[in-house]
PDB file of N, CA, C, O and CB in Angstrom:
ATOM      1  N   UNK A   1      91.707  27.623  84.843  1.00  0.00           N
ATOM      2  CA  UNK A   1      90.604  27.822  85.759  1.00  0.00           C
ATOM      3  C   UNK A   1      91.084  28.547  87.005  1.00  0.00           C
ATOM      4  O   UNK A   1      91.708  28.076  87.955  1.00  0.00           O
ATOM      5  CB  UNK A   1      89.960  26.487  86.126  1.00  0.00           C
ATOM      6  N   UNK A   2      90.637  29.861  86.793  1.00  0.00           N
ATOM      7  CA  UNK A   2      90.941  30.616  88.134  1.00  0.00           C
ATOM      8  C   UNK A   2      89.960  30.844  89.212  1.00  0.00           C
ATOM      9  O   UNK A   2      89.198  31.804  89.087  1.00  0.00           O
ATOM     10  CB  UNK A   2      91.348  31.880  87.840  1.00  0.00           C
ATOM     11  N   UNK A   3      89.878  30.092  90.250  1.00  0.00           N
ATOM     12  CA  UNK A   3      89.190  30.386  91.317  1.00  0.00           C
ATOM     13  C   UNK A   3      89.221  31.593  92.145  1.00  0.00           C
ATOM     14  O   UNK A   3      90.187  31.580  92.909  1.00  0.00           O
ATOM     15  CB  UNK A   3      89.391  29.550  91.966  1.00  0.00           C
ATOM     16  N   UNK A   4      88.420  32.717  92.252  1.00  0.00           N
ATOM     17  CA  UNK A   4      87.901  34.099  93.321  1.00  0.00           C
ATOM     18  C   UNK A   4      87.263  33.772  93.995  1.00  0.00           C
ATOM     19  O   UNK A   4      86.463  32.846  94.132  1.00  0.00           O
ATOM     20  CB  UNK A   4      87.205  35.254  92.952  1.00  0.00           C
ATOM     21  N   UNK A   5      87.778  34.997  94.769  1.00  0.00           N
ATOM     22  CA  UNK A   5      86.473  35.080  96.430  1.00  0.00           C
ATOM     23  C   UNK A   5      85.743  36.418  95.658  1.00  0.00           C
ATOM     24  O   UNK A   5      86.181  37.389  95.041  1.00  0.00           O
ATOM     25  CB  UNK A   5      87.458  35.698  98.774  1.00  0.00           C
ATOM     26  N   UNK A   6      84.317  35.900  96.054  1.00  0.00           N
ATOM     27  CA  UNK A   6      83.161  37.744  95.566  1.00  0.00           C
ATOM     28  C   UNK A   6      83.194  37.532  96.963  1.00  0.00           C
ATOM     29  O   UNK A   6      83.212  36.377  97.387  1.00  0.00           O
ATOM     30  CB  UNK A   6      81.046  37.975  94.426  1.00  0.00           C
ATOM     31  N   UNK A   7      83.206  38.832  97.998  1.00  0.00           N
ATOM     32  CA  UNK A   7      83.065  38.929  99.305  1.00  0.00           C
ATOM     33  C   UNK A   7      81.653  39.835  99.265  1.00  0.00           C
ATOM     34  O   UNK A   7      81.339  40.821  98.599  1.00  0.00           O
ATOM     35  CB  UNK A   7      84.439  39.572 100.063  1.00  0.00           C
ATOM     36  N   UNK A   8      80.848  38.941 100.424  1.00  0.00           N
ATOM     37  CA  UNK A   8      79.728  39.207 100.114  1.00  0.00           C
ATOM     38  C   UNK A   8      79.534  40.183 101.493  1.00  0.00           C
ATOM     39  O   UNK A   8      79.257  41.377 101.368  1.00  0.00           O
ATOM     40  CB  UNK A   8      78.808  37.895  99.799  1.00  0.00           C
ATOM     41  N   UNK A   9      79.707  39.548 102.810  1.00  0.00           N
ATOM     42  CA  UNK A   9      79.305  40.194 103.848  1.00  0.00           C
ATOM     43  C   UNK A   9      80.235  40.440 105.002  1.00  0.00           C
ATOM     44  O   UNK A   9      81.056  39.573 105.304  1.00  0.00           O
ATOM     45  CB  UNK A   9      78.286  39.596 104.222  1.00  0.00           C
ATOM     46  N   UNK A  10      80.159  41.523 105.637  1.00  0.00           N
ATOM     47  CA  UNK A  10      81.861  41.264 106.664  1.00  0.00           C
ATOM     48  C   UNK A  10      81.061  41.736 108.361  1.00  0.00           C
ATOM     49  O   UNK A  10      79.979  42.263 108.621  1.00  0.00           O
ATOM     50  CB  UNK A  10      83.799  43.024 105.983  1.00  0.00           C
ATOM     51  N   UNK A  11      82.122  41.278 109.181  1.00  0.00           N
ATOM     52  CA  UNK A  11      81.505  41.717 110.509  1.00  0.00           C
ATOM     53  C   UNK A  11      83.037  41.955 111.264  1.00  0.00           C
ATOM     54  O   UNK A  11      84.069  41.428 110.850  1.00  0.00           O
ATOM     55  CB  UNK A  11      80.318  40.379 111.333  1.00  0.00           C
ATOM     56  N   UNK A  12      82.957  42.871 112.469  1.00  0.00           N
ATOM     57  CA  UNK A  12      84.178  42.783 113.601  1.00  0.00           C
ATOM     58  C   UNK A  12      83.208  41.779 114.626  1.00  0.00           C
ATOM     59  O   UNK A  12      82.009  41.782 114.906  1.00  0.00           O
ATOM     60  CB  UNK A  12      84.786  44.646 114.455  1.00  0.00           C
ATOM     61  N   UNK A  13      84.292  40.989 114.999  1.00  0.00           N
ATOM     62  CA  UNK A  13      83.745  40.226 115.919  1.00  0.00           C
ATOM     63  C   UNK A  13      84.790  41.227 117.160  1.00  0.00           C
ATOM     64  O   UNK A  13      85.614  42.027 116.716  1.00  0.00           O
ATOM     65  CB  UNK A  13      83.959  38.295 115.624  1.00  0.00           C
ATOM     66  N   UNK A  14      84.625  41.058 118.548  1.00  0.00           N
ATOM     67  CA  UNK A  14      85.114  41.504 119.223  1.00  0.00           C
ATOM     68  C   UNK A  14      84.655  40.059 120.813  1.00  0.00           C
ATOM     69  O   UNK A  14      83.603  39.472 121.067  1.00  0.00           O
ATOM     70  CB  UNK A  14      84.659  43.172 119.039  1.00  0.00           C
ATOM     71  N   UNK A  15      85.953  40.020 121.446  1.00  0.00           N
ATOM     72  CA  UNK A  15      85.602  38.758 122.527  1.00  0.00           C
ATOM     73  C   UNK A  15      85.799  39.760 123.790  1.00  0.00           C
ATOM     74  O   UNK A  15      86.933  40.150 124.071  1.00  0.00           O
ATOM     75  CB  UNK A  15      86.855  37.117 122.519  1.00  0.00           C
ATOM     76  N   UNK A  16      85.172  39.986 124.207  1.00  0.00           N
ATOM     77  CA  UNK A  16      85.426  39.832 125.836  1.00  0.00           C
ATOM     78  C   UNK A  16      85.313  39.269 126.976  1.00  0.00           C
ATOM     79  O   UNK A  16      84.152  38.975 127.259  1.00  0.00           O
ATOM     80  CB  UNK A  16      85.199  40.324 126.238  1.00  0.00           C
ATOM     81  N   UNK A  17      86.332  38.929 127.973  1.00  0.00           N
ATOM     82  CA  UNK A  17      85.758  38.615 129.614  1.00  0.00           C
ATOM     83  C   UNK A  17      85.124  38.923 129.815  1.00  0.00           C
ATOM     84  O   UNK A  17      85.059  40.141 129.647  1.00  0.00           O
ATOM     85  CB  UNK A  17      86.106  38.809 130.656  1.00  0.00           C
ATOM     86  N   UNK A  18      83.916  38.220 130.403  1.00  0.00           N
ATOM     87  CA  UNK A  18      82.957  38.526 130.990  1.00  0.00           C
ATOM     88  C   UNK A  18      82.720  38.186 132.702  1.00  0.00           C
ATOM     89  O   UNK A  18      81.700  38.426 133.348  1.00  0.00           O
ATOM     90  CB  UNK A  18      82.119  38.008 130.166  1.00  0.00           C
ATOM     91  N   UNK A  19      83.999  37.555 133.195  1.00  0.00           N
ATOM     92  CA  UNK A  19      84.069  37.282 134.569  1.00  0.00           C
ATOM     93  C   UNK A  19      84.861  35.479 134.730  1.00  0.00           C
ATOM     94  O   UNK A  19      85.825  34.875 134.259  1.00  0.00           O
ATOM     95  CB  UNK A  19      82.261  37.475 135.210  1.00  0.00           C
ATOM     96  N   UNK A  20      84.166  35.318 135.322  1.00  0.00           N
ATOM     97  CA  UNK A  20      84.802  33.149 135.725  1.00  0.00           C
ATOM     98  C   UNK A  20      83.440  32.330 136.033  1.00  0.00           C
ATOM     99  O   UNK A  20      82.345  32.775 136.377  1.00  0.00           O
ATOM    100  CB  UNK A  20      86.096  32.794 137.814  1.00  0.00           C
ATOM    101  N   UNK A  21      83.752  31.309 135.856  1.00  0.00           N
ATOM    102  CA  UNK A  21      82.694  30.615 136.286  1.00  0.00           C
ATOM    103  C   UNK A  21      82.818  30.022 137.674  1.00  0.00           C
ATOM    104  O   UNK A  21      83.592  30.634 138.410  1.00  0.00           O
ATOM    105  CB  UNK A  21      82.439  29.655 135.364  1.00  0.00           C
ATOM    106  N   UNK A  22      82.166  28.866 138.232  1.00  0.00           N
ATOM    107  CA  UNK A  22      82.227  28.324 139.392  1.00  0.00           C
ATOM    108  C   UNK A  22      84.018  27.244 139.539  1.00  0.00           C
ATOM    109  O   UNK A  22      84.517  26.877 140.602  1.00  0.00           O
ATOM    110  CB  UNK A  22      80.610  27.395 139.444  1.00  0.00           C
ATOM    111  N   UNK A  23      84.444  27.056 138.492  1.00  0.00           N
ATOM    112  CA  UNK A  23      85.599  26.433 138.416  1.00  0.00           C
ATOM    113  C   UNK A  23      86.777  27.392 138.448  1.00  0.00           C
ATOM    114  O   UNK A  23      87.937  26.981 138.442  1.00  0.00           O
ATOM    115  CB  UNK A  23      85.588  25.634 137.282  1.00  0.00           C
ATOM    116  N   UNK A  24      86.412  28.846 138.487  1.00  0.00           N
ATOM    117  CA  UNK A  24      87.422  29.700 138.480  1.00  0.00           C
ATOM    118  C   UNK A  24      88.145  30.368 137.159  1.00  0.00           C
ATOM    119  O   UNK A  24      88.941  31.306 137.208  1.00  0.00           O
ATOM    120  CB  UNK A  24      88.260  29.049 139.156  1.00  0.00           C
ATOM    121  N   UNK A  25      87.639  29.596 135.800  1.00  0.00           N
ATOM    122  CA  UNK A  25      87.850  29.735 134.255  1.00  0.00           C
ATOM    123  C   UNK A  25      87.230  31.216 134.115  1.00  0.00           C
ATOM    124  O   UNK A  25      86.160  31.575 134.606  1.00  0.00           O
ATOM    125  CB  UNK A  25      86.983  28.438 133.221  1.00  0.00           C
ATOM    126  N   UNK A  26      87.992  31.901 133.451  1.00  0.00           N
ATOM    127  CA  UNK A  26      87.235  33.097 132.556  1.00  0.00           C
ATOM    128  C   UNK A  26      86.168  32.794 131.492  1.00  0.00           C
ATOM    129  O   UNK A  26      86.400  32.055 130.536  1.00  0.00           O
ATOM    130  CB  UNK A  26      88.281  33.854 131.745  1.00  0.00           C
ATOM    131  N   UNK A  27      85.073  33.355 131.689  1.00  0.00           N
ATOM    132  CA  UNK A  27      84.083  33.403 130.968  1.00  0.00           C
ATOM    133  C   UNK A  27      83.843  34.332 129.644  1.00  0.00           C
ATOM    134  O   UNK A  27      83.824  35.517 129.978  1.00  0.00           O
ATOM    135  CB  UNK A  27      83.296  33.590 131.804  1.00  0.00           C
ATOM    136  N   UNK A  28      83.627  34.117 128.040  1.00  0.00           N
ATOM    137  CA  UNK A  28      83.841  34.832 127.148  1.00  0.00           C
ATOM    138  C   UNK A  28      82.781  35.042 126.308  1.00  0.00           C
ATOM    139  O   UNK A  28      82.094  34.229 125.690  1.00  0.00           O
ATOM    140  CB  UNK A  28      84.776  34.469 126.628  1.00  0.00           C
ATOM    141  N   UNK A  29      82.733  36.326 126.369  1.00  0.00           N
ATOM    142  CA  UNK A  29      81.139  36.944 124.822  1.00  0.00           C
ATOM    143  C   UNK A  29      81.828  37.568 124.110  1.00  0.00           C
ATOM    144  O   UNK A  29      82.816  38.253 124.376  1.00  0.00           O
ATOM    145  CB  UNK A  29      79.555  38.241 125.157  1.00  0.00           C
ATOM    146  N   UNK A  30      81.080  37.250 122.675  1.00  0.00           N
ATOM    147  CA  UNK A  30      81.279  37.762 121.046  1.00  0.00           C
ATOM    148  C   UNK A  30      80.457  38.508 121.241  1.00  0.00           C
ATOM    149  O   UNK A  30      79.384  38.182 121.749  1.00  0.00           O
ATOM    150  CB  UNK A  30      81.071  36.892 119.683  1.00  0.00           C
ATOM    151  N   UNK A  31      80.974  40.573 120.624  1.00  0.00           N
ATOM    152  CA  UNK A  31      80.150  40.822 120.212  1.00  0.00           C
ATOM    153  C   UNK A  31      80.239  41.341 118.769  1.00  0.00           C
ATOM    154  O   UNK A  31      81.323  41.417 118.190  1.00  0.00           O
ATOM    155  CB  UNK A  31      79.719  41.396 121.020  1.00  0.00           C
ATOM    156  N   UNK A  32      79.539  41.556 118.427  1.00  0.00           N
ATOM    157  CA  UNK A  32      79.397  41.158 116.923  1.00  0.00           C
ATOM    158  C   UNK A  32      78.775  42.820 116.498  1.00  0.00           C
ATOM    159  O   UNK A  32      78.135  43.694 117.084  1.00  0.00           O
ATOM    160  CB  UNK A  32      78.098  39.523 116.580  1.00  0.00           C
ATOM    161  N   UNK A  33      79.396  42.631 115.118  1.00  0.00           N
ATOM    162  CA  UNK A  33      78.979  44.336 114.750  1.00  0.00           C
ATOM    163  C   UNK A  33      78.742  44.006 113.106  1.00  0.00           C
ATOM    164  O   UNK A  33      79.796  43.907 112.478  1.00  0.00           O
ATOM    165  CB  UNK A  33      80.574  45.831 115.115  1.00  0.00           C
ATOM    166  N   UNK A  34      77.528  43.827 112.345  1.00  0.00           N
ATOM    167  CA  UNK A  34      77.726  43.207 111.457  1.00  0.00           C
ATOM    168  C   UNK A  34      78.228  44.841 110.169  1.00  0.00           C
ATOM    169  O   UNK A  34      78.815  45.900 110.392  1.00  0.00           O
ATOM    170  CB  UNK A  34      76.256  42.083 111.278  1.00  0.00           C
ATOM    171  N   UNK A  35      77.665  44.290 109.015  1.00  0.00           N
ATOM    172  CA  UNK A  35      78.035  45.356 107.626  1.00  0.00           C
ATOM    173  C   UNK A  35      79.340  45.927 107.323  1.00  0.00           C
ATOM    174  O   UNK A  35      79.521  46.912 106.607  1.00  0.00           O
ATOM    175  CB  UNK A  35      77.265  46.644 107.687  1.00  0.00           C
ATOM    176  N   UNK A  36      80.202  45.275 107.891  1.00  0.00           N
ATOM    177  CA  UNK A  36      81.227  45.848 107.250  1.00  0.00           C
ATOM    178  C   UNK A  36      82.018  46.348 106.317  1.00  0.00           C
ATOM    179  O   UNK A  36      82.930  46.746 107.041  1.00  0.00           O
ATOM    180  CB  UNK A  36      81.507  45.642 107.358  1.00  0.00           C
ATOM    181  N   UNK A  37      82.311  46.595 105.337  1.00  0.00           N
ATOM    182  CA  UNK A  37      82.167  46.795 103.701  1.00  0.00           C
ATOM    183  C   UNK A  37      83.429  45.761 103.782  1.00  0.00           C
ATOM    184  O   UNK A  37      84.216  45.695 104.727  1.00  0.00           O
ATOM    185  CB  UNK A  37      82.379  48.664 102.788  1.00  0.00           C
ATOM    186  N   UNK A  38      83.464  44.761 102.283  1.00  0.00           N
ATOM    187  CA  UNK A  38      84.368  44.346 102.389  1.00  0.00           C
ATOM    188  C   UNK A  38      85.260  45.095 101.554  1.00  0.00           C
ATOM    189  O   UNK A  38      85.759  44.265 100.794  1.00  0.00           O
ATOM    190  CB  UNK A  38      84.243  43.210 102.289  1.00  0.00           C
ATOM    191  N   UNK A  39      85.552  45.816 101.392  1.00  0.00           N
ATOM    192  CA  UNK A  39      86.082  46.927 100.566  1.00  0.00           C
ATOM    193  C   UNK A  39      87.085  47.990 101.550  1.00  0.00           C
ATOM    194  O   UNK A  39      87.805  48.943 101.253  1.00  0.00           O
ATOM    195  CB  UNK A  39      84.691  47.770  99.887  1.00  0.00           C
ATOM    196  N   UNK A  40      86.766  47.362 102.776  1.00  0.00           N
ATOM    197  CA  UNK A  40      87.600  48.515 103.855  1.00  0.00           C
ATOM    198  C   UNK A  40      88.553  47.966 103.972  1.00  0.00           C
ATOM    199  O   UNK A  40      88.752  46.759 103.830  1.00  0.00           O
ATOM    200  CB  UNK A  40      87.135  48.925 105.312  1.00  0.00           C
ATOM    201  N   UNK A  41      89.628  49.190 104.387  1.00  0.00           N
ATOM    202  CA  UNK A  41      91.008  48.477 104.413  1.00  0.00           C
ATOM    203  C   UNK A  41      91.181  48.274 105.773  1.00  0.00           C
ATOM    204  O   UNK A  41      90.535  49.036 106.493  1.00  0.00           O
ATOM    205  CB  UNK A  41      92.261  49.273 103.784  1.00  0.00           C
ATOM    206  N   UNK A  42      92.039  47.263 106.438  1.00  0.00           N
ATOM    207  CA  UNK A  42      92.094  46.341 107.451  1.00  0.00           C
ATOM    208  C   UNK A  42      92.360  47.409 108.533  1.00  0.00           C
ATOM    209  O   UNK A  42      91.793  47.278 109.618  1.00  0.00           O
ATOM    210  CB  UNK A  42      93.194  45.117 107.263  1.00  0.00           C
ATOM    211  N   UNK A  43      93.205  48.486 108.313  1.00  0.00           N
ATOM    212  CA  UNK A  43      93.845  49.681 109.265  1.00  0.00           C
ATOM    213  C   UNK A  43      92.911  50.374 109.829  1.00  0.00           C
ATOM    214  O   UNK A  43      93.059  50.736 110.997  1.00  0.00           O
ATOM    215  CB  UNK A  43      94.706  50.714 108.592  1.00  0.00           C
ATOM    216  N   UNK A  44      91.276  50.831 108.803  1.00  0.00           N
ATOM    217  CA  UNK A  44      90.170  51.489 109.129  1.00  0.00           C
ATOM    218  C   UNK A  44      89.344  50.429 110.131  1.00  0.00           C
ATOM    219  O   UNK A  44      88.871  50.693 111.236  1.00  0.00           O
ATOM    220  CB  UNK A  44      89.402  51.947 107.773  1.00  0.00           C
ATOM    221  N   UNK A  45      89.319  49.425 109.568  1.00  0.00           N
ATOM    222  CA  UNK A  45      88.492  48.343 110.369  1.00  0.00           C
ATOM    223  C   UNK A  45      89.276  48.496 112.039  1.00  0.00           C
ATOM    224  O   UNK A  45      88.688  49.067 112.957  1.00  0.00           O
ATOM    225  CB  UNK A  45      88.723  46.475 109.500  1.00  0.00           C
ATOM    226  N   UNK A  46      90.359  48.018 112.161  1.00  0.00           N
ATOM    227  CA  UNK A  46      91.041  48.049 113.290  1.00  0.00           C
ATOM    228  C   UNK A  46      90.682  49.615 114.022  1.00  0.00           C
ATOM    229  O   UNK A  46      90.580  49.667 115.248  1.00  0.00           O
ATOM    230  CB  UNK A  46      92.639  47.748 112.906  1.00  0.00           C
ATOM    231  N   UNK A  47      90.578  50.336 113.537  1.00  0.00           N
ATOM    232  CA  UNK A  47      90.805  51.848 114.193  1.00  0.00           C
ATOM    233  C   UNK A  47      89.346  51.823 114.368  1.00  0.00           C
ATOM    234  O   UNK A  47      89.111  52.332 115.464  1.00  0.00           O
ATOM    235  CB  UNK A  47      91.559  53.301 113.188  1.00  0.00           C
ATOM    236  N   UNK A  48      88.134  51.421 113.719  1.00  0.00           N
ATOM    237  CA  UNK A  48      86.956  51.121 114.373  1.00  0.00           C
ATOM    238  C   UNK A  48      86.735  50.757 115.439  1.00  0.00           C
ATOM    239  O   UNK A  48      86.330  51.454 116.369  1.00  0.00           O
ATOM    240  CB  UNK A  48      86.454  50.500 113.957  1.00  0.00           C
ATOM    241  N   UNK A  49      87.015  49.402 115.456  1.00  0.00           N
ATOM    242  CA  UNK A  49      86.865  48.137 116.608  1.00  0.00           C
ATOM    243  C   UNK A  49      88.115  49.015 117.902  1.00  0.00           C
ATOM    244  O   UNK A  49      88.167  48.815 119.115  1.00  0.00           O
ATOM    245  CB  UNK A  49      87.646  45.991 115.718  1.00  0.00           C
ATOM    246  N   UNK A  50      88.785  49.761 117.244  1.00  0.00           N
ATOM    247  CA  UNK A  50      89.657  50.560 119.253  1.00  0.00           C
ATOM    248  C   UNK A  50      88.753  51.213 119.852  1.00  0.00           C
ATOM    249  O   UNK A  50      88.672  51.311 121.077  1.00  0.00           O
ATOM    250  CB  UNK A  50      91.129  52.022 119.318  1.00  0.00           C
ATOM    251  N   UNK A  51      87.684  51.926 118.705  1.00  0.00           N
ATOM    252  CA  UNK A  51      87.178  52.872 119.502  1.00  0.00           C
ATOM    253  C   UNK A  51      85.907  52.325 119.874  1.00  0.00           C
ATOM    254  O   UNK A  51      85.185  53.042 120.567  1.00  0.00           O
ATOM    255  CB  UNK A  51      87.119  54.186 118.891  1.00  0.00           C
ATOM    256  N   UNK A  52      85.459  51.074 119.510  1.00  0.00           N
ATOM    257  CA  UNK A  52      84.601  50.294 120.126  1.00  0.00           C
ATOM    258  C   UNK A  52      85.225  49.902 121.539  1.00  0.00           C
ATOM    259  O   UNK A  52      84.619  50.049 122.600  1.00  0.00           O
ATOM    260  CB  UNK A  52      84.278  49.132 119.233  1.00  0.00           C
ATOM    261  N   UNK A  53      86.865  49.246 121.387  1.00  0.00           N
ATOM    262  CA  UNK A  53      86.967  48.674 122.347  1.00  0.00           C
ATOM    263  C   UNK A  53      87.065  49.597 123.594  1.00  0.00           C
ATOM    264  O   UNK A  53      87.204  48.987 124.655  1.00  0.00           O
ATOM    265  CB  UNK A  53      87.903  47.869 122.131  1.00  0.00           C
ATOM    266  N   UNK A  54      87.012  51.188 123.678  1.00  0.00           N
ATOM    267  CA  UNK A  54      86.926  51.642 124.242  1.00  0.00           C
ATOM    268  C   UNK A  54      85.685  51.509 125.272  1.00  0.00           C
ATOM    269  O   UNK A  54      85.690  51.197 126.463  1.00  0.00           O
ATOM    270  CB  UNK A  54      87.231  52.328 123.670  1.00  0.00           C
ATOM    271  N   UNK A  55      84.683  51.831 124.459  1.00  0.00           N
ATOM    272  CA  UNK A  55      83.041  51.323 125.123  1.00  0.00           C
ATOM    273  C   UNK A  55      82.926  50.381 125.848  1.00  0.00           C
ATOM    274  O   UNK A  55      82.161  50.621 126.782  1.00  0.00           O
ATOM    275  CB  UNK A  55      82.019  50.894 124.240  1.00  0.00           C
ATOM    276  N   UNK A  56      83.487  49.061 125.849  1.00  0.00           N
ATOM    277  CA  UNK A  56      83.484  48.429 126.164  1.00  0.00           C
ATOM    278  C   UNK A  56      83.467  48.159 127.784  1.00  0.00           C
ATOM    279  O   UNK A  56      84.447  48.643 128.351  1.00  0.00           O
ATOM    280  CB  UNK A  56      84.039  48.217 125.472  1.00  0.00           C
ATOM    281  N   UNK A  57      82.415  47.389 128.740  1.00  0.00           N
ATOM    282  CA  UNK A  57      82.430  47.491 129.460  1.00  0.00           C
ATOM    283  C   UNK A  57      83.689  46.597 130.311  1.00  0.00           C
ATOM    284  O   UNK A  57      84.508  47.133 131.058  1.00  0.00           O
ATOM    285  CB  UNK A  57      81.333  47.510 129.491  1.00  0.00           C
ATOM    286  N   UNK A  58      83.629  45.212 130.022  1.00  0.00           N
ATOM    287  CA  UNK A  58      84.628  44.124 130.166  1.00  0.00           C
ATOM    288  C   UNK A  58      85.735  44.207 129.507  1.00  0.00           C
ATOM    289  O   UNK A  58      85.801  45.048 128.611  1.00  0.00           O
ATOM    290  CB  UNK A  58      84.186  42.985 129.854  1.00  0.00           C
ATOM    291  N   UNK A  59      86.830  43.389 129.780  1.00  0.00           N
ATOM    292  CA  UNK A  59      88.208  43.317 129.625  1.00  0.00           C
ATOM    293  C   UNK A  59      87.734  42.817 128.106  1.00  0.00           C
ATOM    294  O   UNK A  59      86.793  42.023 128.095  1.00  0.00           O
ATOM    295  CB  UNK A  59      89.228  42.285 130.781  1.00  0.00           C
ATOM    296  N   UNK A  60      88.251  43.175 126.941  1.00  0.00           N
ATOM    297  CA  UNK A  60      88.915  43.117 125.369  1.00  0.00           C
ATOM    298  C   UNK A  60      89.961  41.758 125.279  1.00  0.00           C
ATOM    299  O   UNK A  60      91.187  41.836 125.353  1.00  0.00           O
ATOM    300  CB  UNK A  60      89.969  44.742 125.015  1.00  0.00           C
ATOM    301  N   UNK A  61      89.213  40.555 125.110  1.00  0.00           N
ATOM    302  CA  UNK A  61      90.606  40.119 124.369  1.00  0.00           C
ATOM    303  C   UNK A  61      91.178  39.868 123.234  1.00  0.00           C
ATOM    304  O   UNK A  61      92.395  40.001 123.104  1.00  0.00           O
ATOM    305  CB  UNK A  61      90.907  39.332 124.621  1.00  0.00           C
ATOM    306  N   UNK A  62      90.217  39.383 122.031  1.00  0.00           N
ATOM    307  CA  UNK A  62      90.337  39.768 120.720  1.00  0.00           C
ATOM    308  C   UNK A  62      89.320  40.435 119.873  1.00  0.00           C
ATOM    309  O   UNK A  62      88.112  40.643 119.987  1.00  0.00           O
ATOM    310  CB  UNK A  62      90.635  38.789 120.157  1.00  0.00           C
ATOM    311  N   UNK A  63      90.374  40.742 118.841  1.00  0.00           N
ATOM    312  CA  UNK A  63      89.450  41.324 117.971  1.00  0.00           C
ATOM    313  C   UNK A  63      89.629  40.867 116.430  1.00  0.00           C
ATOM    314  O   UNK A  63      90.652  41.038 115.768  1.00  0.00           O
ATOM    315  CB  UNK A  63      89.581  42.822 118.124  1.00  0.00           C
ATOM    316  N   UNK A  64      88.487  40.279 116.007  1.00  0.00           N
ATOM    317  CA  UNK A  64      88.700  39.582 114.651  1.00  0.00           C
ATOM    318  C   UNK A  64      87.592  40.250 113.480  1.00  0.00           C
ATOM    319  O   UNK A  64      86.366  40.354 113.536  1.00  0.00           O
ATOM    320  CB  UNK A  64      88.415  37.804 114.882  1.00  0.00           C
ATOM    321  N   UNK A  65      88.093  40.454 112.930  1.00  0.00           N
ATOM    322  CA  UNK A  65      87.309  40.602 111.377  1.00  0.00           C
ATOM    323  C   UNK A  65      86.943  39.643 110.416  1.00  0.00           C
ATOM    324  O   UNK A  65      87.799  39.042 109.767  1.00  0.00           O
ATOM    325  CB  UNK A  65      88.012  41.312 110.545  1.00  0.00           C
ATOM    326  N   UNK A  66      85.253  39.378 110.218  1.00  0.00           N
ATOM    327  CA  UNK A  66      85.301  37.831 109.481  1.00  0.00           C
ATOM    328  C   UNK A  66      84.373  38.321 108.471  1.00  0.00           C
ATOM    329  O   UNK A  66      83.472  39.151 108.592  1.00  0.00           O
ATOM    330  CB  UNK A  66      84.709  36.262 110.430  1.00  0.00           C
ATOM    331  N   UNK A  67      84.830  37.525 107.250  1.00  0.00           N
ATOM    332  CA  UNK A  67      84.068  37.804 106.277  1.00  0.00           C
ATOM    333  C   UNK A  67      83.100  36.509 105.266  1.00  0.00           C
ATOM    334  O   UNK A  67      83.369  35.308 105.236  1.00  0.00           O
ATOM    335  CB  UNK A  67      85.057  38.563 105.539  1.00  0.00           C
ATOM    336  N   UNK A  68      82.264  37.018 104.716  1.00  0.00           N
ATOM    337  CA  UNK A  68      81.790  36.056 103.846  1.00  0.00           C
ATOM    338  C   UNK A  68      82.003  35.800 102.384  1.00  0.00           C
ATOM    339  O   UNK A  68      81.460  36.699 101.742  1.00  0.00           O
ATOM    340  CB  UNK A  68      80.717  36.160 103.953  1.00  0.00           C
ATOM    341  N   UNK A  69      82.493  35.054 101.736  1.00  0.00           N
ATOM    342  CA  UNK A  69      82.015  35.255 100.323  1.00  0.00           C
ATOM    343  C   UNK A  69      81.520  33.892  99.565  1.00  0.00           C
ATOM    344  O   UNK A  69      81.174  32.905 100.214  1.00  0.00           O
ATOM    345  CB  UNK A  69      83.222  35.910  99.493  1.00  0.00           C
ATOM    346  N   UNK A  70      81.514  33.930  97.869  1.00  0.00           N
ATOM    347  CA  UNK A  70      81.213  33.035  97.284  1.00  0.00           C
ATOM    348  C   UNK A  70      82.237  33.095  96.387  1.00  0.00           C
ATOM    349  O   UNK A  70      82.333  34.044  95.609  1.00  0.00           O
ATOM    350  CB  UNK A  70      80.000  33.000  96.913  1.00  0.00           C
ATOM    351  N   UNK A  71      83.465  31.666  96.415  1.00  0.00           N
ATOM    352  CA  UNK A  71      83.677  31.114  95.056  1.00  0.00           C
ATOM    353  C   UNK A  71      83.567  30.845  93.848  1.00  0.00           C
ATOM    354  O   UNK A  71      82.971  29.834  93.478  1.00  0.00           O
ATOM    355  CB  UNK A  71      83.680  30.709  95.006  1.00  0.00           C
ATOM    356  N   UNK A  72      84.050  31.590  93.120  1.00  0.00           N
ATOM    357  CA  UNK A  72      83.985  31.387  91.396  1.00  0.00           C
ATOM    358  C   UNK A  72      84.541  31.397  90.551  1.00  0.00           C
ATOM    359  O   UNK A  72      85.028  32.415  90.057  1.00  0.00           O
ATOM    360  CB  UNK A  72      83.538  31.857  90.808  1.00  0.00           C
ATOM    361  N   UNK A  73      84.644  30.284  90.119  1.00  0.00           N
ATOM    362  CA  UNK A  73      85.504  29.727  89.176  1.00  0.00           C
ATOM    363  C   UNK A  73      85.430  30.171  88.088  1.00  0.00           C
ATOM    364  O   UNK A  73      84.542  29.765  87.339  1.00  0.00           O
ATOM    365  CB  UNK A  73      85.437  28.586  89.030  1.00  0.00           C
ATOM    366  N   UNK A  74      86.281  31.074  87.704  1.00  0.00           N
ATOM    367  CA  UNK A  74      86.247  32.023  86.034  1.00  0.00           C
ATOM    368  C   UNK A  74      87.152  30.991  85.489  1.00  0.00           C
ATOM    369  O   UNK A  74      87.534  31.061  84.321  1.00  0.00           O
ATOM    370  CB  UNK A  74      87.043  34.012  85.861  1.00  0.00           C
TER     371      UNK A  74
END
């Protein structure tokens, strides 16, 4: 019994600073870029999300790629 991932849906998440709050903590937003193919290779994805992070108005602190799929047990 071999268990797969079918990858169904992918997104770049991207976090940025968005400033501090009243305690002086940095404050953080996801933004989210959905359709990603899951079929792209990780190097294209990354070279996406730079030239996003360029746009970007706030300080960049990560950048994650998340995906979806469904389990199946062949």
């Amino acid at each position: 019994m071999a268990v797969t991932k079918v990858s169904q849906n992918g997104k770049l998440v991207v976090k940025v600073e968005t400033g501090v709050n009243a305690s002086g903590n940095p404050t953080y937003r996801l933004r989210s870029f959905q359709n990603v193919k899951p079929g792209a290779a990780d190097a294209d994805v990354y070279a996406v999300a730079q030239a996003l992070v360029n746009l970007q108005q706030h300080t960049v602190v990560n950048v994650a790629r998340m995906e979806e799929g469904n389990l199946v047990n062949q």
